[in-house]
N, C-alpha and C positions, 0 to 999 in steps of 0.2 A: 637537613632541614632544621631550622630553628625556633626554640619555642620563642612563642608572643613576646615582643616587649610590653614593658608594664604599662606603658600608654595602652599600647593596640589592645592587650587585654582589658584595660579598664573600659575601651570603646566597645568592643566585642561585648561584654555584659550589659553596658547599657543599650545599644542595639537589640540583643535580643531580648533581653526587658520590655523592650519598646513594641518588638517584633508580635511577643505573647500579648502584651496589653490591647493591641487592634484584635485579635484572634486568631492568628495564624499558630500551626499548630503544627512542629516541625522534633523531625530524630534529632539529638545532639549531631553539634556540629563540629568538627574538629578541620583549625583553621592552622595553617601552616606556613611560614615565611620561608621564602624561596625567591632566589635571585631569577632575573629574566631569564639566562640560557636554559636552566633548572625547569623554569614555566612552561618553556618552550618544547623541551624537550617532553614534558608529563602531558603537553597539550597533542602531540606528535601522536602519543599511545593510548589517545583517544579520553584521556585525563586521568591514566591510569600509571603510578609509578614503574611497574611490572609488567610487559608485556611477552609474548612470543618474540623470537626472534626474525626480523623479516625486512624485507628492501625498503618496504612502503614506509614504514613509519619511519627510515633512515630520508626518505623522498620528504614529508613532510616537516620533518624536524629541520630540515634545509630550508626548506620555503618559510616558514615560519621563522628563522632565523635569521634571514634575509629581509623579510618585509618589516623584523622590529629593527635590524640594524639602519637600511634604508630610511627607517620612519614613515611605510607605507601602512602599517597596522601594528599594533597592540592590545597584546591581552589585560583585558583589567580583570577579568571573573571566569575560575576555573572550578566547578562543582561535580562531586560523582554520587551518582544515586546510588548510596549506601546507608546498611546504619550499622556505627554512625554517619551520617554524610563528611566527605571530606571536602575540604576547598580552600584553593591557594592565594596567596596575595604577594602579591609585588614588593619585594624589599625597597624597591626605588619610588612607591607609588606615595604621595603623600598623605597626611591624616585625613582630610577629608574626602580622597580616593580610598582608603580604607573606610571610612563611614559608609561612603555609597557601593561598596562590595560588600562589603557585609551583610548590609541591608538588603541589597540585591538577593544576596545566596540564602540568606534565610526564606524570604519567599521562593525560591526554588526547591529548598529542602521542604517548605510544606508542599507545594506541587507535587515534588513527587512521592510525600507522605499518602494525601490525600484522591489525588485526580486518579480516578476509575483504573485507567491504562497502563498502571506501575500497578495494580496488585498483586501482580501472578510474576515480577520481575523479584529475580536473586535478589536478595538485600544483603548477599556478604560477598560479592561481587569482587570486591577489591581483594579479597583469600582464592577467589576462584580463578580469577587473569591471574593469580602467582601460579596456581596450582595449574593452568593451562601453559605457563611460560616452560616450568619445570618437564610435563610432560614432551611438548615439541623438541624441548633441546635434547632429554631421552631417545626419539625418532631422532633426531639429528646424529647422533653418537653412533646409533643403529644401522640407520639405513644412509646416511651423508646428505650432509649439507643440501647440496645441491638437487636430491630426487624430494628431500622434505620442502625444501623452500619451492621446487618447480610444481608440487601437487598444491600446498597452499595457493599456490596464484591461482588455479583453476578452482577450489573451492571459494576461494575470495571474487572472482568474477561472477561467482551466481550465490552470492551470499542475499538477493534481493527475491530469491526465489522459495519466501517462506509464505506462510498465510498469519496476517495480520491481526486478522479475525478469529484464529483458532489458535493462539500461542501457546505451547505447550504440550500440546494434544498427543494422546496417546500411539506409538505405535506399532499398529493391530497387523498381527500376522497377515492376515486377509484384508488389508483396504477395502474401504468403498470407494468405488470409481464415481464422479472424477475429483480426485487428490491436490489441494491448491500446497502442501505444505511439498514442494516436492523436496526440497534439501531433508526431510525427514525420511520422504519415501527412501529417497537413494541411499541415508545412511544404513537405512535396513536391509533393503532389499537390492541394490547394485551388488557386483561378483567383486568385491574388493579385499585384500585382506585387511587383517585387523587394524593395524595399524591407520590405514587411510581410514577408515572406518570412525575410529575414534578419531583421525584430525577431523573428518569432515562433522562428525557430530557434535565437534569443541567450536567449529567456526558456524556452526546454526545456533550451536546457544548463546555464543556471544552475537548473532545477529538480532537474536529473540531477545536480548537484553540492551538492544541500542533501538529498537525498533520502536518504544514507546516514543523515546524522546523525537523520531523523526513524527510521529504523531502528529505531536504535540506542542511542536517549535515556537509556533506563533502565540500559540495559548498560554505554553509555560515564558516566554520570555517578555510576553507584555503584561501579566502578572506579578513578575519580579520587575519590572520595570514600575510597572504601578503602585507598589510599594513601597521599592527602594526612594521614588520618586514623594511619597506621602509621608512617609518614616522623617525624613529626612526634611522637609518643608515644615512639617508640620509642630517637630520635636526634636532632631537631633542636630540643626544647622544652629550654627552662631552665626552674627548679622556679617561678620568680615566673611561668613564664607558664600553666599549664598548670590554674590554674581560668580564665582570660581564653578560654583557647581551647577548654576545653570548653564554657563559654559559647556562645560563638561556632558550635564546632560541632554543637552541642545544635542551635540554632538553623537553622543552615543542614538539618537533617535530622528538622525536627519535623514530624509530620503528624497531621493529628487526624482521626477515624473519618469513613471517606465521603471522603477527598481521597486524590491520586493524588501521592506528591511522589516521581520519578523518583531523586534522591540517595537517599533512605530505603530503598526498595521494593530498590532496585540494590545496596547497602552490605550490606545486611540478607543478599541472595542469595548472594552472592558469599564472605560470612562463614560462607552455612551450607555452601557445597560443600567450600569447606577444612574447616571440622570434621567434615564428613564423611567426605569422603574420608583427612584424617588418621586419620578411627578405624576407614575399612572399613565407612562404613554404606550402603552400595551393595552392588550383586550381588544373583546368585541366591540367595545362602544369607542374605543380611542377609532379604531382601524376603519368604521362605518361613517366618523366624520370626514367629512368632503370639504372641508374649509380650512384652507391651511394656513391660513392667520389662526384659528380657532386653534388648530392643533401644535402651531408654534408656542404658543402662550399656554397649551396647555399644562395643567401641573394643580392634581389633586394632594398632594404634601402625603403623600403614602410613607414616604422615607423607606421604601424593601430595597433602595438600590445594595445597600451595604450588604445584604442576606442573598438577594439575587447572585451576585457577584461570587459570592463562595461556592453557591450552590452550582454556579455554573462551571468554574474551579475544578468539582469536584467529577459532573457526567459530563463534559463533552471534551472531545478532540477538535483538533482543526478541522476537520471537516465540516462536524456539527456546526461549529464555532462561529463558522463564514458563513455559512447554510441560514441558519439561525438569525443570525446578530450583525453579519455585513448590510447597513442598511445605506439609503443612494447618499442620507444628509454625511454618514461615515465617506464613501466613496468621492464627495465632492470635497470635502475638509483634507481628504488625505490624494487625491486628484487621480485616483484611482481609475484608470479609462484607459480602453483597446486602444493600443499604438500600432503604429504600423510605419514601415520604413517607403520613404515617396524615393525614386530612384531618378525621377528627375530633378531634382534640388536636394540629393545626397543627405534629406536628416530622417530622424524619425518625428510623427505627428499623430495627435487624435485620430482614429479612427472613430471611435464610437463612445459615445458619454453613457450609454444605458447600464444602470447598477446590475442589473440581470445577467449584461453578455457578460461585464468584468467577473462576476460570481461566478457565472459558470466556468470562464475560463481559471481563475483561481483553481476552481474547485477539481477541476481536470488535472493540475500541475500536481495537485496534492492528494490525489487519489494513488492507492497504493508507492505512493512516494515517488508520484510521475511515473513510474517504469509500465511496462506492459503487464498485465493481468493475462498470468498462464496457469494452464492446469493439466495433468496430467490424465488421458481420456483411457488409454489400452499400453498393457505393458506386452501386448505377444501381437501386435500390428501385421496386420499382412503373411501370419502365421509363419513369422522368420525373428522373434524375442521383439522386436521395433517397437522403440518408446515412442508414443504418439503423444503428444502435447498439443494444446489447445491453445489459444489467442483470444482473448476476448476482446472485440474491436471494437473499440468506442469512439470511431471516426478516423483515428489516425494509423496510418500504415507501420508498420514494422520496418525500421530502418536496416536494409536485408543486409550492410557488412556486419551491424551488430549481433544481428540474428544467424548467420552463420557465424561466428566467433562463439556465439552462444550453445550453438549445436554439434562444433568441436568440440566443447569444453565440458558437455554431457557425455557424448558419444567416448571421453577419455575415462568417465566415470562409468557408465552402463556397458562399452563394450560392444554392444551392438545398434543398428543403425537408429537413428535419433528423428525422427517427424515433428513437426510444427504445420498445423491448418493456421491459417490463416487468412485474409482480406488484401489483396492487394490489387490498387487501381480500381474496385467496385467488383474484382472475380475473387471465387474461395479458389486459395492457394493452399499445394502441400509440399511442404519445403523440406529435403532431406540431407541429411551428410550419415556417409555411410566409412567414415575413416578414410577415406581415399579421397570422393569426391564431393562436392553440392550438386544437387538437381533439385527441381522445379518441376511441378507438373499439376493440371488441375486436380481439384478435390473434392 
């Protein structure tokens, strides 16, 4: 890695000059020059120079490889929530792609300074994936390659099976039933030896440490979008650059009807609370007019937009975020509406224009990070040790190949036979794999 040239450093100070003067409030940031493969390769280990040793990240370090060779994608902005936060730049990118990353990653570093859901996250992160890489290849030396690398995959297939909500949480000899953190339960209380033990408790705290940002995707990147986008119009462009970088920023934020582009969706939101709240289009007395010329024009000059905006920054996630602040004028600017594929003229089309169903449906994709919501109900089921898991079904079924792959992948951890209740077709189901076989049966 190589330090700054004296250009890029003299840009990098005045950026975040810039960055402090709006108010954003961000850890040193330590910026690193790195050629593409280099990028590609730190973008692979999830933006970490140092990882465990393992297929996956050999899997995506290829694809990533490929799609900047191709010219089907390129990384311009790689950030890791640390402090100090680290983040890389494109030796090949030019200076005005360095202005707009720059600009970028400092609002990301105050995001994850500031927003709720990073407080309880490791902040020396980038010591701890070293000190996780060195332990594995220990267990590698130990026990071989191939028993170490075949149990990560099985921890890594239910790395999604923490509680969101309860990060870090103690755990108590005696649980209270019923248990959402199960990767916590099992590191304690599964018959494993030490070994597996410690991997599986290394691959929950790194899930507990990536789990803000799946949060918080749309929040933190149309933030950094809104800044770098402000930073840069407002104060850091020169007049020859400023079709290059609408260009450019055109680009990073184009989504076309039926795709989901978290920069877009987030920039867009964020732009409408400030002009909102700059004109007083909140409250009871905004929300009780029934005149929508009156309410178009409306605009009491409050100016909170700039104060809202942080504030909101700081308490909500995506959940909140869409819950909140996705309103129908956001949804028709960004053409936000239930598609549905016609099978008679082979396209996809409108289904539904109503801001409601699209929110709801959003709000489903991003609930628990799309996956099923399980919890752990009885660890001695059927008075034979049987781990009984829960389903909370909130309309959609359990795709049962996933769900059996999923109750192998327990049953290799617990040892004994694995249960799932569940919903399926409109009947409670109880779904089992006992090491041998899957059955079915009501519940």
């Amino acid at each position: 890695m190589k330090r700054l040239a004296h250009d890029i450093e003299a840009l990098r100070k005045e950026i975040a000059s810039m960055a402090k003067g709006y108010g954003l409030d961000f850890f040193e940031v330590v910026f690193e020059l790195i050629d593409p493969a280099h990028l590609n390769e730190i973008a692979a280990y999830g933006g970490f120079p140092t990882r465990y040793p393992h297929w996956r990240f050999g899997m995506d370090f290829d694809h990533l490889t490929k799609g900047y060779d191709y010219g089907f994608q390129k990384i311009y902005e790689l950030v890791i929530n640390n402090d100090p936060c680290y983040a890389y730049l494109m030796n090949t990118n030019t200076l005005l792609d360095q202005k707009m990353v720059m600009a970028h990653v400092y609002a990301h570093a105050d995001f994850f300074k500031n927003n709720f859901c990073f407080k309880q996250t490791h902040r020396k992160m980038m010591d701890e994936m070293a000190n996780h890489a060195c332990r594995v290849r220990s267990f590698q030396e130990q026990w071989g390659e191939e028993e170490v690398e075949s149990f990560i995959d099985v921890c890594l297939s239910l790395e999604n099976l923490i509680s969101i909500y309860e990060p870090y949480g103690g755990k108590a000899t005696q649980p209270k039933f019923p248990v959402r953190d199960i990767l916590g339960f099992l590191a304690v209380h599964a018959p494993l030896p030490d070994w597996q033990r410690d991997l599986l408790s290394l691959i929950r705290q790194e899930a507990y440490y990536f789990a803000p940002q799946l949060q918080t995707k749309i929040m933190n990147e149309g933030w950094a979008s809104y800044w770098h986008s402000k930073i840069l119009t407002e104060k850091a462009l020169k007049e020859k650059e400023i079709i290059d970088f609408a260009d450019h920023h055109a680009a990073a934020l184009s989504m076309r009807p039926g795709q989901m582009n978290p920069y877009k969706i987030g920039i867009e939101i964020f732009r409408d609370i400030e002009d909102r709240w700059n004109r007083g289009k909140f409250g009871p007395e905004y929300e009780a007019c029934e005149d929508d010329e009156v309410k178009q024009d409306w605009n009491q000059q409050l100016g909170l937009g700039m104060k809202k905006i942080f504030e909101v920054r700081k308490n909500y996630n995506d959940i909140t975020f869409i819950d909140e602040f996705l309103t129908s004028q956001v949804c028709e600017r960004l053409q936000l509406y239930v598609y549905g594929y016609n099978k008679r003229n082979g396209t996809y089309e409108i289904l539904d224009r109503d801001c409601n169903k699209v929110k709801q449906k959003l709000l489903n994709s991003l609930t628990n990070f799309g996956s099923p919501l399980m919890e752990i109900r009885e660890v001695d089921f059927e008075a034979c040790g049987g781990l009984l898991l829960y389903h909370h079904h909130e309309g959609v079924d359990l795709k049962i190949s996933e769900a059996k792959e999923t109750l192998e992948r327990l049953e290799k951890i617990w040892k004994k036979t694995v249960y799932v209740q569940t919903v399926l077709n409109g009947e409670r189901r109880l779904l089992l794999y006992d090491g041998h076989e899957h059955k079915e049966r009501s519940a």
